[in-house]
C-alpha positions as CSV (number, residue, x, y, z in Angstrom):
1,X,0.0,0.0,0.0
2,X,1.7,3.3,-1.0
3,X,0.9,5.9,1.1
4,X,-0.1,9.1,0.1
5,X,-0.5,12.5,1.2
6,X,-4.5,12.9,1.0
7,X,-6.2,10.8,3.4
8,X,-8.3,7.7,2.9
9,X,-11.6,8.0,4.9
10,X,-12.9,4.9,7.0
11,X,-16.1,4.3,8.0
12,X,-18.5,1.0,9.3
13,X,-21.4,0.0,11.1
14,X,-21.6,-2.4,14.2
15,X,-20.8,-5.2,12.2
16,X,-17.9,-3.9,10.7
17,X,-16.2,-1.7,13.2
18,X,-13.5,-4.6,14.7
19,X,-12.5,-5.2,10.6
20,X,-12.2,-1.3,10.3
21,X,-10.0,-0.8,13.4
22,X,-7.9,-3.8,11.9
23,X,-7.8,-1.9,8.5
24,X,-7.0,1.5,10.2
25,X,-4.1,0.2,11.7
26,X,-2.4,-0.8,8.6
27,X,-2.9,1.3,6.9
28,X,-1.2,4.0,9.3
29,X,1.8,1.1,9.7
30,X,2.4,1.7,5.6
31,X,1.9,5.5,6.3
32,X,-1.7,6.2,5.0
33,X,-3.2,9.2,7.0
34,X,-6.9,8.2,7.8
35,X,-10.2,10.1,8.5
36,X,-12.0,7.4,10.8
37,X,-15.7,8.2,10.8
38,X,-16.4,5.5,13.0
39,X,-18.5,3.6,14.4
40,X,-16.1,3.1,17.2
41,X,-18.0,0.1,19.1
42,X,-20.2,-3.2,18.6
43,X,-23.5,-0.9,19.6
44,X,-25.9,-1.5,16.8
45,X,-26.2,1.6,14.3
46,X,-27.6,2.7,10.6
47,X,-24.6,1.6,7.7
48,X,-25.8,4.9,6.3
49,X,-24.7,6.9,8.9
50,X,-21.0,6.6,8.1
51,X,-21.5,5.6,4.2
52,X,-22.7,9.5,3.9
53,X,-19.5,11.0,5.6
54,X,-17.3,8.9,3.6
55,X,-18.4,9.1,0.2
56,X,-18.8,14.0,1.7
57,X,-14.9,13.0,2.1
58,X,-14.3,11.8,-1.3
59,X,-16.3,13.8,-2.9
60,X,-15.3,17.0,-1.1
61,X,-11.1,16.2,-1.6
62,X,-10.8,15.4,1.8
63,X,-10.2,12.4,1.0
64,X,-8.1,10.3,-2.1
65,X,-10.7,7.3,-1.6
66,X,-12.9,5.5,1.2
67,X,-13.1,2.1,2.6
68,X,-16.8,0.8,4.3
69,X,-17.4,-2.1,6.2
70,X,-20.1,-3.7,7.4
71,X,-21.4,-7.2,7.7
72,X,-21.9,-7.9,3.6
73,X,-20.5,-4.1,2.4
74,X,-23.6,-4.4,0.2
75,X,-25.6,-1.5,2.3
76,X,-22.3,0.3,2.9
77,X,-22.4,0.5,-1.3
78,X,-26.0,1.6,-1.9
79,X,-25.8,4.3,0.5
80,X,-22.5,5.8,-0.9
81,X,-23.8,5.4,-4.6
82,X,-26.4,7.8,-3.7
83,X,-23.5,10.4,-4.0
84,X,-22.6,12.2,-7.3
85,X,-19.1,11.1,-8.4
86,X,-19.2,8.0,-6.0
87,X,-18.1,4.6,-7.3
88,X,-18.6,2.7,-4.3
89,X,-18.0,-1.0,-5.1
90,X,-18.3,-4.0,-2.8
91,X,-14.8,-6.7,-3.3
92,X,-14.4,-10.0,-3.0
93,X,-10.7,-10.3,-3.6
94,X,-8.0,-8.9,-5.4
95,X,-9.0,-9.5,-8.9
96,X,-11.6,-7.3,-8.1
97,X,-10.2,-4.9,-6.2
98,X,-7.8,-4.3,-9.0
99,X,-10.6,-4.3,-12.2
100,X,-12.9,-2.0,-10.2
101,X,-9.8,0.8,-10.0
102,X,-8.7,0.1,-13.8
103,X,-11.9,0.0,-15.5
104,X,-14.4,1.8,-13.1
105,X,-12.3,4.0,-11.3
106,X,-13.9,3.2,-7.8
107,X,-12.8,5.6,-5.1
108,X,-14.8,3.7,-2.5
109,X,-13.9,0.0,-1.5
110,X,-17.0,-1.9,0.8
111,X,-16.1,-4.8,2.5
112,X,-18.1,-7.3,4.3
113,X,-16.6,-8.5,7.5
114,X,-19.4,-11.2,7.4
115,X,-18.1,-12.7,4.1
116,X,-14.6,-11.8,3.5
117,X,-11.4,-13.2,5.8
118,X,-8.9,-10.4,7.0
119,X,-6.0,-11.3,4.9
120,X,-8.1,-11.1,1.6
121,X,-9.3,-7.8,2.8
122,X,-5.3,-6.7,3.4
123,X,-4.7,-7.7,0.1
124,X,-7.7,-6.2,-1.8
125,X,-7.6,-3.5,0.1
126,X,-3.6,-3.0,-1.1
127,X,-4.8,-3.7,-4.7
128,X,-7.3,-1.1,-4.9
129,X,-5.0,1.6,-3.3
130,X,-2.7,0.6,-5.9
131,X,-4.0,0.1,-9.2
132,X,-4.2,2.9,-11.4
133,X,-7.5,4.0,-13.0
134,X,-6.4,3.1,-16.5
135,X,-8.6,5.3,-18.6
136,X,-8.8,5.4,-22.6
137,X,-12.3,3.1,-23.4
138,X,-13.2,3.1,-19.9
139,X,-13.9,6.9,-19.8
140,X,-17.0,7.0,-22.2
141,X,-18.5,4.3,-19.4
142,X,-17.0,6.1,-16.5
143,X,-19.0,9.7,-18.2
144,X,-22.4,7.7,-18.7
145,X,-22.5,7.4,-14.7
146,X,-22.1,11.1,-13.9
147,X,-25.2,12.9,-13.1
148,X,-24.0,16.1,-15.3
149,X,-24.1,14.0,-18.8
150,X,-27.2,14.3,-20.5
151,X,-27.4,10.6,-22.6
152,X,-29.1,10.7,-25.8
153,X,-31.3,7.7,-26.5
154,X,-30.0,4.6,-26.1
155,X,-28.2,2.7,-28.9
156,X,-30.4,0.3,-30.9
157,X,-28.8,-2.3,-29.6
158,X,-29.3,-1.6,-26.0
159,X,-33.5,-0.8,-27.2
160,X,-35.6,-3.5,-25.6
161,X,-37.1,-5.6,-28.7
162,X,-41.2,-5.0,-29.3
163,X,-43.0,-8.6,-30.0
């Protein structure tokens, strides 16, 4: 994991808080700055309540990219997606991990502490950070996400057929 000078912006739910704790402190042992935005115990609480203030991070510059847990990352994702500009993306694994960054250009990794063993997350988590966004073909798809792009009317091809 390369560290860098922006911060990357933590956040979880009950579920996920002992996984994000786990992830906090490696990433400051390679030299990451963090925001933590909790939660900071086992207590039960609302996913969205730290999905918002991660993807506000990102969005805002306050943060390079965001990592949510919670117990499958899939509510961790549908909260930050409701963000303009968010690519929040729940991995499995490395392969993953590293196609979301190239081809998507995810800036927010969700992880499910329910489904996922630590070391995978390490590694994922080190392959996202790491993989450049590569750009080229991806950025007409990447454009067709943004809420400022006005499509025109889908190809023929993508037209649902009439009977």
């Amino acid at each position: 994991m390369n560290p860098a000078e922006t911060p990357i912006a933590l956040g979880a739910d009950h579920a996920g808080a002992a996984l994000k704790d786990s992830l906090r402190a490696a990433l400051e042992a390679a030299g990451h700055p963090v925001l933590d935005f909790g939660t900071h115990g086992t207590q039960s609480c609302d996913y969205a309540d730290f999905a918002h203030p991660v993807a506000e991070a990102v969005t805002g510059g306050q943060a390079r990219f965001g990592v949510l847990v919670c117990g499958s990352g899939i509510g961790m994702s549908i909260a930050a997606n409701r963000h303009p500009a968010i690519r929040a993306v729940v991995v499995h694994n490395t392969t993953e991990a590293r196609l979301t960054r190239a081809h998507n250009d995810a800036n927010i990794a969700c992880f499910g502490a329910r489904t996922i063993g630590h070391e995978v997350v390490l590694d994922a988590l080190s392959a996202f950070l790491t993989t450049p966004y590569e750009g080229g073909r991806h950025d007409r798809r990447i454009a067709k996400l943004m809420p400022s792009v006005t499509s025109a009317a889908p190809s023929a091809s993508a037209r649902p057929q009439e009977a």
